[in-house]
C-alpha positions as a Python dict, from the first residue, in 0.01 Angstrom:
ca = {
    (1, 'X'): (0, 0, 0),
    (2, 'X'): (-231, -123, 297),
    (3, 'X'): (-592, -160, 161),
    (4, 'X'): (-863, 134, 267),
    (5, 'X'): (-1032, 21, 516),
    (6, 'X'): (-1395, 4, 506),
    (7, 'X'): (-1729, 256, 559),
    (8, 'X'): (-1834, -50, 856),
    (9, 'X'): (-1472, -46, 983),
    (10, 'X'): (-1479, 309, 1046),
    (11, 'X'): (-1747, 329, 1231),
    (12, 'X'): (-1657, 62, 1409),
    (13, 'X'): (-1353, 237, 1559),
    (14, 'X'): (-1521, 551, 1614),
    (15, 'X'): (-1762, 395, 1801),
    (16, 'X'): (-1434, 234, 2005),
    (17, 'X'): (-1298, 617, 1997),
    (18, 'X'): (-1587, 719, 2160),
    (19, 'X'): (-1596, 483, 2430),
    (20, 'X'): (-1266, 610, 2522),
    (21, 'X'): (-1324, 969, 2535),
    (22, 'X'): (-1632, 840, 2731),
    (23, 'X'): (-1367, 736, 2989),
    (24, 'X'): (-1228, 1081, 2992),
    (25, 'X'): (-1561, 1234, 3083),
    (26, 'X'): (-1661, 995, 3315),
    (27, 'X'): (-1341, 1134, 3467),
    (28, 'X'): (-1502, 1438, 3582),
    (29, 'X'): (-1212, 1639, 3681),
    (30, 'X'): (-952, 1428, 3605),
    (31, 'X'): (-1053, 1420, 3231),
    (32, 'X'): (-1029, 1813, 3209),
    (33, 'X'): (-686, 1783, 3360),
    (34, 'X'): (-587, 1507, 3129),
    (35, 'X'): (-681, 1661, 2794),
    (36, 'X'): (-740, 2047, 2891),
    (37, 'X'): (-1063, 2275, 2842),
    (38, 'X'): (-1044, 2271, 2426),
    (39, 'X'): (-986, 1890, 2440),
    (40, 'X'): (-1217, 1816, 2716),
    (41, 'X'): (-1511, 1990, 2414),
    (42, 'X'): (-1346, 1915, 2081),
    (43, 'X'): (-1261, 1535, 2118),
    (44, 'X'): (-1633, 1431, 2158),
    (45, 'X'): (-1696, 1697, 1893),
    (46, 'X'): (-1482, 1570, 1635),
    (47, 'X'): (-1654, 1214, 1617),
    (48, 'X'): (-2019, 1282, 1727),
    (49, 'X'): (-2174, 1456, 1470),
    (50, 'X'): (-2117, 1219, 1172),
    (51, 'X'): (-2397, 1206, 931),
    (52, 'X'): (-2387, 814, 1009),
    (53, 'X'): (-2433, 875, 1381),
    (54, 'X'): (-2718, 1163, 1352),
    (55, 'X'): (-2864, 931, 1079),
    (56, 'X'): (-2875, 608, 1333),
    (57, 'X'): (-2670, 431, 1088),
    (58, 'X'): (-2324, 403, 1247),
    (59, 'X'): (-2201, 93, 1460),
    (60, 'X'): (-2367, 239, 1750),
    (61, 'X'): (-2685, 72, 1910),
    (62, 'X'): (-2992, 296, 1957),
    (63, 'X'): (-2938, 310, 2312),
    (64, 'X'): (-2526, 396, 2217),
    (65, 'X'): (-2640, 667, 1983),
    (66, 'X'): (-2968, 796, 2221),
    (67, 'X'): (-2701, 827, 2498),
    (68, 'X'): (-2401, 988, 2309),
    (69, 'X'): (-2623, 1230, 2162),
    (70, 'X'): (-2751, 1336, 2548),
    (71, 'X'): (-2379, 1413, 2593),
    (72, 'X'): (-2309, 1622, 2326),
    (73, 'X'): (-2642, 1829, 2428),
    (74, 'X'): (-2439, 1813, 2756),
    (75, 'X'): (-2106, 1958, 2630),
    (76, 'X'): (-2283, 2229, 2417),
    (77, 'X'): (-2484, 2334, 2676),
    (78, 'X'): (-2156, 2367, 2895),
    (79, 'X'): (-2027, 2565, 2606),
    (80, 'X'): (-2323, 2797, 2559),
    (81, 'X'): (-2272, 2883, 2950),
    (82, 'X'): (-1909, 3033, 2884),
    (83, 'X'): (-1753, 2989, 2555),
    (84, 'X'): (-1466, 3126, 2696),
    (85, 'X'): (-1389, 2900, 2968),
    (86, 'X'): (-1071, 2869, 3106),
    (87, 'X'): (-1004, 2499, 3273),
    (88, 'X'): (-999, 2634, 3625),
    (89, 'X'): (-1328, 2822, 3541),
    (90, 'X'): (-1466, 2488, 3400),
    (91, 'X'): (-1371, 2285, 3699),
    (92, 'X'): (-1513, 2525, 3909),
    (93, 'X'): (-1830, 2578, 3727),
    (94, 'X'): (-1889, 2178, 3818),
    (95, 'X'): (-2020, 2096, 3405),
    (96, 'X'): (-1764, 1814, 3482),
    (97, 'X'): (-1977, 1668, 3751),
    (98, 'X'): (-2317, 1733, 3553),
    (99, 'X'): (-2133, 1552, 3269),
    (100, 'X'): (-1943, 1257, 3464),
    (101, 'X'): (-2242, 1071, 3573),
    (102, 'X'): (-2393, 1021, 3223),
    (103, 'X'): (-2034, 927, 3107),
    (104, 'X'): (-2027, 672, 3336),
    (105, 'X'): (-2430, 525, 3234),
    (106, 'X'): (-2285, 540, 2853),
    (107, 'X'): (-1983, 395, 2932),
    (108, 'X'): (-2163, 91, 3074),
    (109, 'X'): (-2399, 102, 2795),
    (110, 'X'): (-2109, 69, 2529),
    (111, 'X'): (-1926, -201, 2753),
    (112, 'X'): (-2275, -423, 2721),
    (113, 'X'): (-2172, -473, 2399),
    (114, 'X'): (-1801, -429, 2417),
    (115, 'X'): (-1579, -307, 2240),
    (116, 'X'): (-1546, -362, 1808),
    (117, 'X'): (-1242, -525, 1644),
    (118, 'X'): (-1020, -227, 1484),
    (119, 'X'): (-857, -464, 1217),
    (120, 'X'): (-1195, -653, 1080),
    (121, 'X'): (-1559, -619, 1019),
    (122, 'X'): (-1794, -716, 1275),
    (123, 'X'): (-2166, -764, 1295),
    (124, 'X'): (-2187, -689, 1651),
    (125, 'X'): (-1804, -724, 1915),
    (126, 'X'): (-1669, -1056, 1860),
    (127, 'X'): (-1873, -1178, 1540),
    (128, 'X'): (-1689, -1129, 1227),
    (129, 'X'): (-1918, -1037, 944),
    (130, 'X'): (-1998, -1340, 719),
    (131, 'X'): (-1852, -1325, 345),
    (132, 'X'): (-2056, -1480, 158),
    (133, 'X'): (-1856, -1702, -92),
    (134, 'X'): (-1915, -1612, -467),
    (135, 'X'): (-2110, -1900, -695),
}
């Protein structure tokens, strides 16, 4: 059996699954189309609102989590507009071009940094954490 990976590990791919449903928004249209109306909401849902990333502990910077959080005030305020959207009524509504733009500034943001390793710990994209050797 694999060993579990770790609390920094997993935040370190969310923070990697984030950035790519970032690319999906930044899609405007296209990323409605590619993932439909309930996926377009519920795959930035599903990894925003982690106690780590509302806390400011999670891999993201401040400026990651500052911007991430803007889009989620985005997507609910879409929401709150017609809960009921269908994906033509979405499209047409043009939340996907009120949302795309700020995809694309976070997307940039995130790629300052780059993207984490998904196999081991990292201080920061391309610096393995230090283990400190026991005495």
């Amino acid at each position: 059996m694999a060993d579990e990976p770790s609390e920094r590990l997993i935040e370190q791919r969310i923070r990697n699954r984030l950035y790519e449903i970032l690319e999906i928004l930044a899609d405007c249209d296209a990323g409605v189309d590619i993932v439909g109306i309930k996926g377009y909401f519920n795959l930035f849902e599903d990894f925003v609102h982690r106690p780590s990333i509302e806390a400011g502990s999670s891999a993201l910077s401040k400026e990651e989590r500052a911007i991430v959080l803007e889009i989620a005030e985005f997507l609910e305020a879409a929401a709150e507009t017609n809960p009921d959207f269908t994906k033509a009524e979405f499209i047409d509504s043009d939340w996907p071009g009120k949302i795309a733009p700020t995809a694309r500034a976070a997307r940039a943001v995130f790629l300052r940094r780059g993207l984490f390793s998904e196999k081991i710990e990292e201080s920061e994209p391309g610096q393995p954490v230090a283990i400190v050797a026991g005495r």
